[in-house]
Every structure is written in structure tokens, then in C-alpha cells.
C-alpha positions in Angstrom: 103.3 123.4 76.1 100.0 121.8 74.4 99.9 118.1 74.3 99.4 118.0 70.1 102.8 119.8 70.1 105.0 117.2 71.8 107.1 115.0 70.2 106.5 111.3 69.4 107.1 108.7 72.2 111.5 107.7 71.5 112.1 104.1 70.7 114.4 102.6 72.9 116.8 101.0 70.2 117.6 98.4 72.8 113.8 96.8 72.5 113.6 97.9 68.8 117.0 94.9 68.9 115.3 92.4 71.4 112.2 92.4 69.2 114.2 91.7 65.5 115.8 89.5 67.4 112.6 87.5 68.6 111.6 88.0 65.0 114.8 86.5 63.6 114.6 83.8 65.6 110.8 82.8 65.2 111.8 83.0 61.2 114.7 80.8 61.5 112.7 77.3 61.6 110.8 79.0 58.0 111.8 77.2 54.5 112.0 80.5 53.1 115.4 82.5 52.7 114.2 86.0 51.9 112.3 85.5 55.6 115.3 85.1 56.9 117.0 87.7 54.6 114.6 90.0 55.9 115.0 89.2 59.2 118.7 89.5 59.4 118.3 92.8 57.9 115.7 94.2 60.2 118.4 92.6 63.0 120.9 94.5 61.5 119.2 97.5 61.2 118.8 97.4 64.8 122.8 97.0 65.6 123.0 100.0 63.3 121.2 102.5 65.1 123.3 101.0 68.2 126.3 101.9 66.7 127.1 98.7 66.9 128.8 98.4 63.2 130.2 94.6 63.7 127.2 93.0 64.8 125.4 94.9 62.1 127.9 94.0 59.3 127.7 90.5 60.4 123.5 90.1 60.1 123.9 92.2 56.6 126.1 89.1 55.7 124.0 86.7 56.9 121.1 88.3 55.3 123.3 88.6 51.8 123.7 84.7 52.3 120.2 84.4 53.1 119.2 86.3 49.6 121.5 84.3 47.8 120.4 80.4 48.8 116.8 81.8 47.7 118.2 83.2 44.3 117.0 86.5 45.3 119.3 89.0 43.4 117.7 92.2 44.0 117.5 91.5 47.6 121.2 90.8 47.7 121.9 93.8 45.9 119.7 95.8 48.0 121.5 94.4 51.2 124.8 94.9 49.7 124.3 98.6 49.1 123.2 98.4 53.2 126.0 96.7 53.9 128.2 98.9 52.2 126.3 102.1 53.6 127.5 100.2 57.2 130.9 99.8 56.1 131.4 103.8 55.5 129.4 104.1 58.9 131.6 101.7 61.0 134.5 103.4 59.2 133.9 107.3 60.0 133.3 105.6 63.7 137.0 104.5 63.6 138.2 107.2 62.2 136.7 109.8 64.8 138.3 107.6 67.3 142.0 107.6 65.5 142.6 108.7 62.1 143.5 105.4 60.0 141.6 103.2 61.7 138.8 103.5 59.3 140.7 101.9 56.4 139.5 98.1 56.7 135.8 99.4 56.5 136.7 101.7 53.7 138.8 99.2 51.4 135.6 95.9 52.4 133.2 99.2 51.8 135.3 99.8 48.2 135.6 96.0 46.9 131.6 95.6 48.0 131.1 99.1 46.1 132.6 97.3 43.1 131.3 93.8 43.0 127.6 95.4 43.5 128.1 97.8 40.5 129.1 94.7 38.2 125.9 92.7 39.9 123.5 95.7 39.2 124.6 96.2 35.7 122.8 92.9 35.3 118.9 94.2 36.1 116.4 95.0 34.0 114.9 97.6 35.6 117.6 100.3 35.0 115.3 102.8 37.1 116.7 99.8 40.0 119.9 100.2 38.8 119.7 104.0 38.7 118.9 103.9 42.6 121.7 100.9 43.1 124.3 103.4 41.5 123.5 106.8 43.4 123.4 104.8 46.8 127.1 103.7 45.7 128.1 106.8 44.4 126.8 108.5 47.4 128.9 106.5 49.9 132.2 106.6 47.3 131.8 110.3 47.6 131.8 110.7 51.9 135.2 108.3 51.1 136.6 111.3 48.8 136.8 109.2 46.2 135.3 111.8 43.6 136.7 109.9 40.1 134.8 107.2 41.2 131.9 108.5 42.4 131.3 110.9 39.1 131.9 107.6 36.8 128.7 105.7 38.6 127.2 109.1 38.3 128.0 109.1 34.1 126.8 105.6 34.2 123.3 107.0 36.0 123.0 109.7 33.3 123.6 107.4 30.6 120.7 104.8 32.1 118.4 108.1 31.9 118.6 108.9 28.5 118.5 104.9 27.6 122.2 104.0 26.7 123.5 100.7 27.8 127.1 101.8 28.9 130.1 100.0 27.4 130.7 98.0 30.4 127.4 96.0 29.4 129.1 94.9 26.3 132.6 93.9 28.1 134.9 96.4 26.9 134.8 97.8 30.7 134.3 96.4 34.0 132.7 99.5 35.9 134.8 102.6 36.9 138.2 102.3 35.7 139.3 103.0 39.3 137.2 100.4 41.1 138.6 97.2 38.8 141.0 95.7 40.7 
């Protein structure tokens, strides 16, 4: 086989984690909180390609936290739809390992999926909030939750062609199903 055909060196995801972590730490003594947003993110991006879905869920939080004290919205949205992309992860884990299991992750994954939707309705790009609302449909529809799923997509379409859905003037707080 000719060298210029093999494949690219693997990553070992175990140093990919030591070295977020080294980077989370050296950001921790930094004044600024999307730093350390950022950081807990690339942390948790790390536990994700582990597998390891608590530890992963728990920097997301952090890092939501993180974007959050530094009034960063879109950065806590953005991490939210991670977080919730996690969630559906961690929960077809369970699930392969016994069917139910994956229920906690689902219903966290479902609250987050709403919460996030009422956040992004908020932004005034709404070519952002187009990309907010297909990553959440796209993770209601691996759930099988279909209703749902096809009323962010109506919301999507309705952002294309410039209409401000009804939700935006309080006469409905996202998908009917979602509003707890």
C-alpha cells in the first residue's frame, strides 16, 4: 500500500481528555466565563467520544453555568443543544444495555429540548434559531417523538419565509406537546 494512501494517525481520546483537561484547568484561574465555558465544553467533548455520558453531561453543565455568569446566551444555547445531543446519546447507551433504562436521559433530554426552544425564540438572528431548532428537532425525532419534532420543523419553515410564529406573541409556548 503507498504511503499517501494511508489513513491519518488515530487520536487516542484518552490524551485528547488529559489535554482539555490541562486546558480546563490552566483556564480556571481566568476572569472570563466563556474561557471557562469553552473549556468545559472541549472537556466534555472529550468524555463524549469516551462514552463517558455522565462526566460529559456534568462539564456541559458546568459550561452552561459558565455561559450563563458571563451573560453569554448564545453560548448557553449552543451548549444546551450539546447537552441535549448527550442526553439522547447517554440514553440510546442505556437502552442498548436494557430497554427502559434510557428514560431519565430522554425525559432531562425532553425538558432541555423545551426550555432551549423558548430561549431561542428570543434571538435575533433567526438563521441561529433556524440551526437551534433543526438540532432539537433532530434529536426529538431519534426519541420517536414525530408531533414534536415536525412542530419545530413548522416553526423552521415559518423563520424561512419571515413569519414570527405565534409563540413570539404569547398565545403559545413552543410545541403544544413540549409545554409542560
Amino acid at each position: 500500500m503507498p504511503h499517501d494512501t494511508l489513513p491519518a494517525p488515530v487520536v487516542d481520546l484518552r490524551d485528547q481528555l488529559r489535554d482539555t483537561l490541562r486546558q480546563l484547568e490552566a483556564v480556571q484561574a481566568s476572569p472570563r466565563p466563556w474561557a471557562l465555558a469553552e473549556a468545559h465544553r472541549a472537556v466534555a467533548g472529550a468524555y463524549r467520544g469516551l462514552g463517558a455520558w455522565s462526566s460529559a453531561a456534568a462539564n456541559l453543565q458546568a459550561a452552561r453555568r459558565w455561559a450563563q455568569a458571563g451573560q453569554a446566551r448564545d453560548l448557553d444555547i449552543d451548549i444546551a443543544c450539546t447537552l441535549v445531543e448527550t442526553l439522547a446519546d447517554a440514553a440510546e447507551a442505556a437502552e442498548q444495555q436494557q430497554r427502559g433504562h434510557g428514560r431519565p436521559q430522554r425525559d432531562m433530554a425532553r425538558d432541555l429540548v423545551f426550555d432551549v426552544t423558548q430561549q431561542a425564540a428570543l434571538a435575533a438572528d433567526a438563521q441561529w434559531e433556524i440551526g437551534v431548532l433543526l438540532r432539537l428537532s433532530d434529536v426529538l425525532d431519534r426519541f420517536g417523538d414525530r408531533d414534536d419534532a415536525t412542530q419545530l420543523q413548522i416553526r423552521v419553515l415559518q423563520l424561512t419565509v419571515g413569519e414570527r410564529p405565534a409563540a413570539l406573541n404569547g398565545s403559545v409556548n413552543g410545541p403544544s406537546s413540549l409545554a409542560h
